[in-house]
C-alpha positions, 0 to 999 in steps of 0.5 A, a space after each residue: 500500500 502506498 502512503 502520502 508523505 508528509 508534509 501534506 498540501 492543502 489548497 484553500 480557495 476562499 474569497 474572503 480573508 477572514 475565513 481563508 486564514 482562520 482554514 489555514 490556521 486549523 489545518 497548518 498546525 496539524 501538520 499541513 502545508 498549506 496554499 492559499 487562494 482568493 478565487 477558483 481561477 487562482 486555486 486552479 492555476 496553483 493545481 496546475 504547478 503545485 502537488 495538491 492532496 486535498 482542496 478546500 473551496 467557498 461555494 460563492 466567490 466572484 467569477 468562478 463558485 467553488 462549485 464551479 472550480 471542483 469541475 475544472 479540479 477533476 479535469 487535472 485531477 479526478 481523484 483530488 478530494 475536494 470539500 465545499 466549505 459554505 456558510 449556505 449549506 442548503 439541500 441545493 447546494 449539498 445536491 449539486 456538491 455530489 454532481 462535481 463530486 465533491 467529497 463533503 460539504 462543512 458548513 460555516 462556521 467552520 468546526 476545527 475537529 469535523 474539519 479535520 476529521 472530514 479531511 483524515 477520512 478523505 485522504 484516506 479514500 483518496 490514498 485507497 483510490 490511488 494505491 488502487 490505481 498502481 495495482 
């Protein structure tokens, strides 16, 4: 079985500061490496040059939804777990999170310990996914 190495990198893609840095402060003291992004446009030219194992997305930001991004993630990358993270958190927006194939979907604000939990448990199926793929 392959095992991911650590430091593991965690994308962020939020619009806003505020919620962008309070995710980083969360997940970079667990050990994570993190990179930052204020738009889905920026998120994805990072996975474009970047070693990503897990991406974090707000649902609304200008231009390009999170929704919109995990679209454009799994066409570089069908496996990469991604997490909507949304302060709306309706029956609609968790639909149409499964469509793209979203991993979960964390209502803000945010809990540190489902955050991280929901990423353990995500990284997990995307290391069965990818030791999978080798055999």
């Amino acid at each position: 079985m392959t095992t991911i190495n650590r430091p593991l990198s965690v994308l962020i893609a939020d619009d806003d500061d505020y919620c962008r840095e309070t995710l980083r402060d969360i997940v970079e003291p667990e050990g994570y490496r993190t990179l930052l992004a204020s738009s889905g446009e920026e998120a994805i030219e990072i996975l474009q040059v970047e070693s990503i194992h897990i991406a974090l997305f707000d649902v609304q930001m200008p231009r390009m939804t999170g929704l919109e991004a995990i679209e454009l993630v799994h066409q570089l990358n069908a496996l990469l777990p991604c997490i909507l993270v949304t302060a709306d958190a309706t029956q609609e927006v968790i639909r149409q999170a499964f469509q793209v194939r979203a991993y979960s979907v964390i209502p803000k604000p945010v809990s540190r310990h489902i955050l991280l939990y929901t990423m353990l448990r995500a990284l997990k199926a995307y290391e069965e996914l990818m030791s999978d793929s080798e055999e």
